[in-house]
C-alpha positions in Angstrom: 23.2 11.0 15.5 26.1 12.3 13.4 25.2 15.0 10.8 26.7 12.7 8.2 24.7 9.8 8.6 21.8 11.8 8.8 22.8 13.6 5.5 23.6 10.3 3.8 19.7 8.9 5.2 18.2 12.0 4.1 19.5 11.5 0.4 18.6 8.0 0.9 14.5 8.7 1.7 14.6 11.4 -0.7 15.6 9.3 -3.1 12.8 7.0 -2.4 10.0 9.9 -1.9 11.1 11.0 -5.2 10.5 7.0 -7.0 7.7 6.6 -4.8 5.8 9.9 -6.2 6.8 9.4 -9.4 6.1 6.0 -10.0 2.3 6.0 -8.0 1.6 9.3 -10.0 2.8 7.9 -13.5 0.7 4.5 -12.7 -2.2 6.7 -11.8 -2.0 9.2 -14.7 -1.5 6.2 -17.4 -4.6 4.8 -15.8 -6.9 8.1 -16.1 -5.4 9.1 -19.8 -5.0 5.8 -21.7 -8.3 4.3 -22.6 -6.6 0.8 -22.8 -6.7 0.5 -19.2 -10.0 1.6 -18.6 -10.7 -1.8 -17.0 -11.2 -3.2 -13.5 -8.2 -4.3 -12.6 -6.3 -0.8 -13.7 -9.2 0.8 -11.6 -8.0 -1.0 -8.7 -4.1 -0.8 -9.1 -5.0 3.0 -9.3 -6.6 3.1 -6.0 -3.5 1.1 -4.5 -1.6 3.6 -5.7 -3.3 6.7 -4.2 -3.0 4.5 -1.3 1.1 3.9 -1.3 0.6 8.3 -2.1 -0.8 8.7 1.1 1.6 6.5 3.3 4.5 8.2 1.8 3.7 11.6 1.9 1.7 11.4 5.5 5.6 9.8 7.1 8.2 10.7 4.5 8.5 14.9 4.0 8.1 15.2 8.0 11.0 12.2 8.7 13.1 13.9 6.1 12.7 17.4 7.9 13.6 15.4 11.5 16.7 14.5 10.4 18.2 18.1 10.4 16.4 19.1 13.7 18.4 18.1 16.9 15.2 18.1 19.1 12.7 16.3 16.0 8.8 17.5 17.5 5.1 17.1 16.3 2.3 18.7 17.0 -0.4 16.7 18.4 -2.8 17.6 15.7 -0.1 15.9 12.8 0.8 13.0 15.3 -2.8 11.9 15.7 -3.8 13.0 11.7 -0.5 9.9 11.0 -2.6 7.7 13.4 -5.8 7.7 11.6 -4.8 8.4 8.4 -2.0 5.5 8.5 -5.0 2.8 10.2 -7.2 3.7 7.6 -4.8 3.6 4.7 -3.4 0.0 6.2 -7.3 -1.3 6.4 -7.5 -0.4 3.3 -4.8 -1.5 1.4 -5.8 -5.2 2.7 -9.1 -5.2 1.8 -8.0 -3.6 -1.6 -5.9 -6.5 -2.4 -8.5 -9.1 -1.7 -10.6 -7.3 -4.0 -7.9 -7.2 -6.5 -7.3 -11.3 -6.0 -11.2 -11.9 -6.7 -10.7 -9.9 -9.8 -8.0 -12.2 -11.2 -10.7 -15.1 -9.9 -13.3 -13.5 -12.0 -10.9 -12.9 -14.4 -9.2 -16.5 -14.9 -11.8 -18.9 -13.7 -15.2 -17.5 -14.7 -14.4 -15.1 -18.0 -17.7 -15.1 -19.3 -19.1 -13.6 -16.4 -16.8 -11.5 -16.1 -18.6 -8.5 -17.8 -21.6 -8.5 -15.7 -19.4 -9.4 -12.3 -17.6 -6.9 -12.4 -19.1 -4.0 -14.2 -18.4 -0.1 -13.3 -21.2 0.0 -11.0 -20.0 -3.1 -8.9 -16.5 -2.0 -9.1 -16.8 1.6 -7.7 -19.3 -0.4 -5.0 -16.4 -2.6 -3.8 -14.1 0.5 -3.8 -16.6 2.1 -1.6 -17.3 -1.0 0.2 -12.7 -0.6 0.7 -13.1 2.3 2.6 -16.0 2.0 4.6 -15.0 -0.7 5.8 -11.7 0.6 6.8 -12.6 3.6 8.3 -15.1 1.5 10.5 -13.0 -1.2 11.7 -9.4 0.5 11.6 -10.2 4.4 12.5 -13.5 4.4 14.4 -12.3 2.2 17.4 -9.4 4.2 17.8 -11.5 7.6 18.1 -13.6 5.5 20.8 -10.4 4.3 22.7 -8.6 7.6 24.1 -6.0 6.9 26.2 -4.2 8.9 28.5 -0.1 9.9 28.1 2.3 9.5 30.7 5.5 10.6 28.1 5.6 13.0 25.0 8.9 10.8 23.6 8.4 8.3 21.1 10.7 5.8 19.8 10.0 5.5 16.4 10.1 7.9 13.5 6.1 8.5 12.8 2.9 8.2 15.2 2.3 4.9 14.8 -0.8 3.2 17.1 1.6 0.7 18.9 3.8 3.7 19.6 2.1 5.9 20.4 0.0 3.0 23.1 3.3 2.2 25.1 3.8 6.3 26.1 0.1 5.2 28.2 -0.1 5.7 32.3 -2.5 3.1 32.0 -3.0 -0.7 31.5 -2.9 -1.5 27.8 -3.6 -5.4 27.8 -7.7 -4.7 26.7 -6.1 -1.6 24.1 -3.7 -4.5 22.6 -6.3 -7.1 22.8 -8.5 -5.0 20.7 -6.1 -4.4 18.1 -5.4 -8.0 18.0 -9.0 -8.6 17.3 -9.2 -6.0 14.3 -5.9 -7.1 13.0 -7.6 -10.1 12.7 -10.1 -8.7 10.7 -8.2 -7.0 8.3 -4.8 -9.1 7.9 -5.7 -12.8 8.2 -9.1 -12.7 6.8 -7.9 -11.0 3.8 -5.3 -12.9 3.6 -7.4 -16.4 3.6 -9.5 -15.0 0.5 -6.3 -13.6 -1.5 -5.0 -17.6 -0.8 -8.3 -19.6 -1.1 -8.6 -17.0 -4.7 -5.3 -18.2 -6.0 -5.0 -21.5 -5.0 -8.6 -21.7 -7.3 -6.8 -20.1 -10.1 -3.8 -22.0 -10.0 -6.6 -25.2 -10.2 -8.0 -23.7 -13.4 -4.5 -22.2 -15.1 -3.0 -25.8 -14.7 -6.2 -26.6 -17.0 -5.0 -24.2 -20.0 -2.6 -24.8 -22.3 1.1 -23.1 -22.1 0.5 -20.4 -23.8 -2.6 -18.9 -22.2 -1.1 -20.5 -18.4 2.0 -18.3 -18.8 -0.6 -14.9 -19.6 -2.4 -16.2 -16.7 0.7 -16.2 -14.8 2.0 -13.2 -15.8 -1.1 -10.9 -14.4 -0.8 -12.9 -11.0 2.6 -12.9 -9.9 2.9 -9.3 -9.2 0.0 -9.2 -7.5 1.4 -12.2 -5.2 4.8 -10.1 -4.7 2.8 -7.1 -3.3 0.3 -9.5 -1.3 3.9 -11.3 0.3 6.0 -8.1 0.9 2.7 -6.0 2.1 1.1 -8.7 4.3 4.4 -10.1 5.8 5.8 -7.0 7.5 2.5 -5.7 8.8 1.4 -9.4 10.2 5.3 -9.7 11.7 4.6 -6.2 13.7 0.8 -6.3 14.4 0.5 -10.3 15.6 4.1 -10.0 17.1 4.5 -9.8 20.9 3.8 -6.8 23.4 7.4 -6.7 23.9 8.6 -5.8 20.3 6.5 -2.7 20.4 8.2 0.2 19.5 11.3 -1.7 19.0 14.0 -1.4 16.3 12.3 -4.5 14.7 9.0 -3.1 14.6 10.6 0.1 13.2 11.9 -1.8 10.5 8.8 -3.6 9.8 7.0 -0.3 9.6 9.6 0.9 7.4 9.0 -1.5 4.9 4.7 -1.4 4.7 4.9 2.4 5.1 8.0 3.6 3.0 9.8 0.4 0.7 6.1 -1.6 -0.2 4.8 2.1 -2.2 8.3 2.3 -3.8 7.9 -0.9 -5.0 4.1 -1.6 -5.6 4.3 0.6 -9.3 7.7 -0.7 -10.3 6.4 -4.5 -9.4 3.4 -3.9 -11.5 5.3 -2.0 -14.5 7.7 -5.0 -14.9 5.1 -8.3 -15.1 2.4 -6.4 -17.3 2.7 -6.2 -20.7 -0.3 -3.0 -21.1 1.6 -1.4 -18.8 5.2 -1.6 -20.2 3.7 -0.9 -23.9 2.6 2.4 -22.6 5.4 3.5 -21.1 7.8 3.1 -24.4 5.4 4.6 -26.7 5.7 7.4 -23.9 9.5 7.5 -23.7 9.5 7.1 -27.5 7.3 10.3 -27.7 9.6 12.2 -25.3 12.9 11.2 -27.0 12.1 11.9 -30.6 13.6 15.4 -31.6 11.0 18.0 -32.4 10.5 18.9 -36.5 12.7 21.5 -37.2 10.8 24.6 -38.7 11.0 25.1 -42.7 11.2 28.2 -44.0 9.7 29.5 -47.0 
């Protein structure tokens, strides 16, 4: 590829590393300092964000050092660390933000039971409940699936499972069936909640009175941005046909799960929620006042 292109996409991913750290790291940092948002939901946009960390920095800083290398190589230790890490993160992110659309159901349709719904103890249980969950239907049938390698070249710019299954010697129809059946399981049943959770709250906001239906509003629609951009580029690759695999279509729809949906996520939350944009004036307030000069005696 020419050197020029590749200098003007290394500014470009930099750029969004850079927005991507920052803005997971400020989200998560604001969360953790400010007791205001010691509350469920902040709890759970947290985790999302040491999620969107992990994508990022598992792809990004090893892309970015590819495009200066004229021969880009992996080990097979990091290639098959992006695998797992990258199913598990994906797992979890969807079962994260079905978790995060009950909340708002809690939240919005049943408040006074809110407290005792979703207490501490049942919160870091579902964020448990995230993971394991994850980790046993994303990452554990990979380890039990080994497959054997006829190439070492791989069309795309990270391990990715789909990838990395079309460099196999052997038959890969039961290998794509399978991930078929656990996409299943973590795309469209999440995705059914996250709808059937909404279309309940949009029932009971068209119940309230303007004021409280645009506050109701406001702490949704965010939420439904990530749930459309997150949800439509990994469905478009994962339940797509055989033949796209490892195309430039499915490396764009990796692309946009794995490196755009992180950069977004914080500033998509930052701009509909009021908590969150308070904080962060009284912050830049704090940083942009001069410091008292010294008085001398």
């Amino acid at each position: 590829m020419d050197p020029k292109i590749n200098a003007g996409l290394f500014v470009l991913f930099l750029i969004t590393y850079m927005v991507t750290f920052t803005g997971n790291s400020l989200i998560i940092i604001f969360v953790i300092v400010n007791s205001n948002l010691h509350k469920p939901m902040y709890l759970f946009l947290c985790v999302l964000s040491i999620l969107d960390l992990c994508y990022s920095t598992m792809v990004l800083p090893k892309l970015l050092a590819d495009l200066f290398s004229s021969e880009p190589t992996i080990s097979v230790f990091f290639c098959a660390s992006q695998i797992y890490v990258i199913l598990l993160v994906e797992g979890a992110e969807c079962l994260l933000l079905a978790v995060m659309a009950y909340d708002r159901y809690i939240a919005i349709c049943r408040p006074l039971h809110y407290p005792v719904l979703m207490r501490w103890g049942n919160c870091y249980r579902l964020v448990a409940l995230v993971f394991i969950s994850s980790f046993m239907l994303c990452t554990v049938p990979s380890f039990m699936s080994p497959i054997s390698l006829c190439s070492n070249r791989i069309n795309h710019f990270m391990c990715e499972m789909l990838a990395v299954l079309k460099l196999s010697c052997e038959d890969i129809s039961g290998s794509e069936l399978q991930i078929f059946s656990f996409s299943f399981i973590t795309l469209l049943l999440p995705l059914t909640l996250i709808l059937l959770s909404y279309a309940l709250i949009l029932r009971s906001v068209m119940k309230l009175r303007s004021a409280g239906r645009s506050k109701a509003f406001s702490t949704c629609t965010s939420h439904l941005a990530v749930v459309a951009l997150y949800f439509g580029t990994a469905m478009l690759m994962y339940f797509g046909p055989s033949s796209m695999y490892s195309s430039d279509q499915e490396k764009y729809s990796s692309m946009f799960y794995v490196i755009i949906s992180p950069m977004l996520n914080p500033i998509i939350y930052s701009l509909n929620n009021r908590e969150v944009k308070d904080i962060f004036k009284k912050v830049l307030l704090k940083l942009s006042k001069p410091m008292n000069p010294l008085r001398e005696y």
